[in-house]
N, C-alpha and C positions, 0 to 999 in steps of 0.2 A: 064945362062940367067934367069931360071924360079929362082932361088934364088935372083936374085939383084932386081927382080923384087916387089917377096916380102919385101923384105929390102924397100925397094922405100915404097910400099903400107905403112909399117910402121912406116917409118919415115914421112907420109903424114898426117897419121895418129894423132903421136903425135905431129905435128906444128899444126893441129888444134886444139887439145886439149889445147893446151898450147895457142891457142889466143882466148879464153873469152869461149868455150866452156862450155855451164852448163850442160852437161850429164854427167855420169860417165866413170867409164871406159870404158862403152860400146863404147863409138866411137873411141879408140886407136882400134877397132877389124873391125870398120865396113868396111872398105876397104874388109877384107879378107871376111866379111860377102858377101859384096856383089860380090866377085868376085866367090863364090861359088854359089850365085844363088836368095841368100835372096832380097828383094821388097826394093826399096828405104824408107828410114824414114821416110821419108813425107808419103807414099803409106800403111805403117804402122801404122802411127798417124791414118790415117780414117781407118783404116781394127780394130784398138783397140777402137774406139769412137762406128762405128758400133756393135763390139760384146758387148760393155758395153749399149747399147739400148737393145739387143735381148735379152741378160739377163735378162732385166727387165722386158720385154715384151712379152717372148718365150711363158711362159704358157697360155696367153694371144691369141696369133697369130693362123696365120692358113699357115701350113707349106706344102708345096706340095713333095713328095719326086718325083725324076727323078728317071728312071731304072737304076738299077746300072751297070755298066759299069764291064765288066768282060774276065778278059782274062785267059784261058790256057797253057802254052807254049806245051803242048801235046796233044793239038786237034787241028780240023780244023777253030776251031774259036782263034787261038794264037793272032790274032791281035785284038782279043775283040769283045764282042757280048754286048747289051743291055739286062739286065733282068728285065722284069717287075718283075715274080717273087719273086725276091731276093727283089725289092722296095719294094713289099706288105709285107715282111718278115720283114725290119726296119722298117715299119709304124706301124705291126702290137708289135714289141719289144717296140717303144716309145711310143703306145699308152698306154701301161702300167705305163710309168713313168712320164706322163705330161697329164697336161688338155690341153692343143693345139687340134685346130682341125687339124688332120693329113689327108693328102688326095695323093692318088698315082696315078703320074699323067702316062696317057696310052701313050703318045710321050716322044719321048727321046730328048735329047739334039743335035741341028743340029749342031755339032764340029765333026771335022775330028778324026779318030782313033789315036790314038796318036803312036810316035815310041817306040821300047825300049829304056830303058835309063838306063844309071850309076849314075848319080847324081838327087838322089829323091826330092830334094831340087829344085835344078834350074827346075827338069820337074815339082814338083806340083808351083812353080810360072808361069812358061809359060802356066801352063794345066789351073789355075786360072781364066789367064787371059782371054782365051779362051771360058769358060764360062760365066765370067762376059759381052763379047760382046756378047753372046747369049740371056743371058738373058735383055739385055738392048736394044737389038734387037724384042724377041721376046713376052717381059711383060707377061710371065706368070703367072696364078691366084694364089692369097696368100702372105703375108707378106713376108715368106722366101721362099727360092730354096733348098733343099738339095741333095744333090749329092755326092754319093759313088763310088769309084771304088775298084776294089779289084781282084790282079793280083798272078799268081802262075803258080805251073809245077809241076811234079813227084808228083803230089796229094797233097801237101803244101801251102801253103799261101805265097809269098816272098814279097808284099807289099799292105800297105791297102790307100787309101789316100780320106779326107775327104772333103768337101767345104760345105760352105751355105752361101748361098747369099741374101741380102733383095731385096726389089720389085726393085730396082733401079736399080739395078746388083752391088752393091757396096759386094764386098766380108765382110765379117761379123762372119768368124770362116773357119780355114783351117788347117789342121793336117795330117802328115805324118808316118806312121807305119810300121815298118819292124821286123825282125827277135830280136833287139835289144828293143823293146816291148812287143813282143808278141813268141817269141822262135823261133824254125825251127822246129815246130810241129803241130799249127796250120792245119786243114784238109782244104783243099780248097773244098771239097764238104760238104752239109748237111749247116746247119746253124750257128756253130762257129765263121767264121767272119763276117756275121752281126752281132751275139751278140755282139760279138767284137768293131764294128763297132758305132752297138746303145750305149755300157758303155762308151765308151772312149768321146764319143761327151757329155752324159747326165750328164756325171762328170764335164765334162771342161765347164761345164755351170756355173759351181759353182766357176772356178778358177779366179784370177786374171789377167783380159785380158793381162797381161804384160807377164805374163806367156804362154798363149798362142800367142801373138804376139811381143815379146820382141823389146827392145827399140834398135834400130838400126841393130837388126836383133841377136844380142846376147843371147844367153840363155841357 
């Protein structure tokens, strides 16, 4: 069944292609894109419009960071504690690499603690989404939102996951990290992955939003 299913997804795939479609071959994929968890295309076109403004504008802005969001699987906080902390810790790594006013905000994001998950992909889109209602809810001060989590166990890192949102809540830069980024060495204590956390965002500032949000979810 799960095999005809994907056969189907591909065959759906390529009858659209084949009727006037002008993308590439990305959309013969997006079917499985999005059945894995990635954001409809359209929801893509404005998450690539937004990071191609903040790029132009980043150094420019006044960025609020949120406590980063942190889980153990070997403490009593397994299902996530808020660090201010760790916030002041990326404010104070990206004040180094940018003229933004950086400012760390002392409230956290009112979203529920999220579960575990197997597919990092479909949780950082639902976790997204999640945020974007908060902050279009709650208009916190500053151009953008930034927002870190970053989860582990046996002393390790097992995933980092990124967001930053503009005033609107329109998400605007979102990025997912694991082992296949960043190794199975990573220390989950001390400050590693926010270093981590501040290079990978202050590079991809530099990338071609397509890259960071590829075009039908492809990339």
């Amino acid at each position: 069944m799960k095999y005809k299913l994907l056969a189907g997804c591909l065959l759906l795939a390529i009858c659209l292609a084949g009727g006037g479609a002008r993308a590439g071959t990305e959309i013969l994929f997006y079917p499985f894109a999005r059945m894995f968890g990635s954001p409809s295309e359209s929801e893509l076109a404005r998450c690539r419009a937004a990071d191609r403004l903040m790029q132009t504008n980043f150094d420019k802005s006044h960025v609020v960071v949120m406590p980063v969001l942190f889980a153990d699987a070997d403490s009593d906080s397994k299902n996530g504690q808020w660090r201010g902390d760790l916030a002041a810790s990326v404010a104070r790594e990206m004040t180094d690499l940018t003229t933004a006013k950086i400012e760390v905000s002392a409230a956290e994001p009112k979203t529920a603690m999220p579960k575990p998950f197997k597919n990092q992909l479909r949780y950082t889109t639902k976790r997204s989404a999640a945020y974007s209602a908060w902050v279009k809810a709650a208009h916190p001060p500053g151009d953008y939102v930034f927002v870190a989590e970053i989860f582990g166990g046996e002393g390790i890192v097992y995933a980092i996951q990124i967001y930053v949102f503009d005033a609107s809540g329109q998400l605007a830069y979102s990025r997912q990290l694991n082992s296949h980024q960043f190794g199975n060495r990573l220390p989950l204590k001390g400050d590693a992955a926010v270093k981590r956390v501040v290079k990978t965002f202050m590079n991809n500032l530099k990338e071609d939003v397509k890259i960071i949000f590829p075009p039908y979810g492809v990339g």
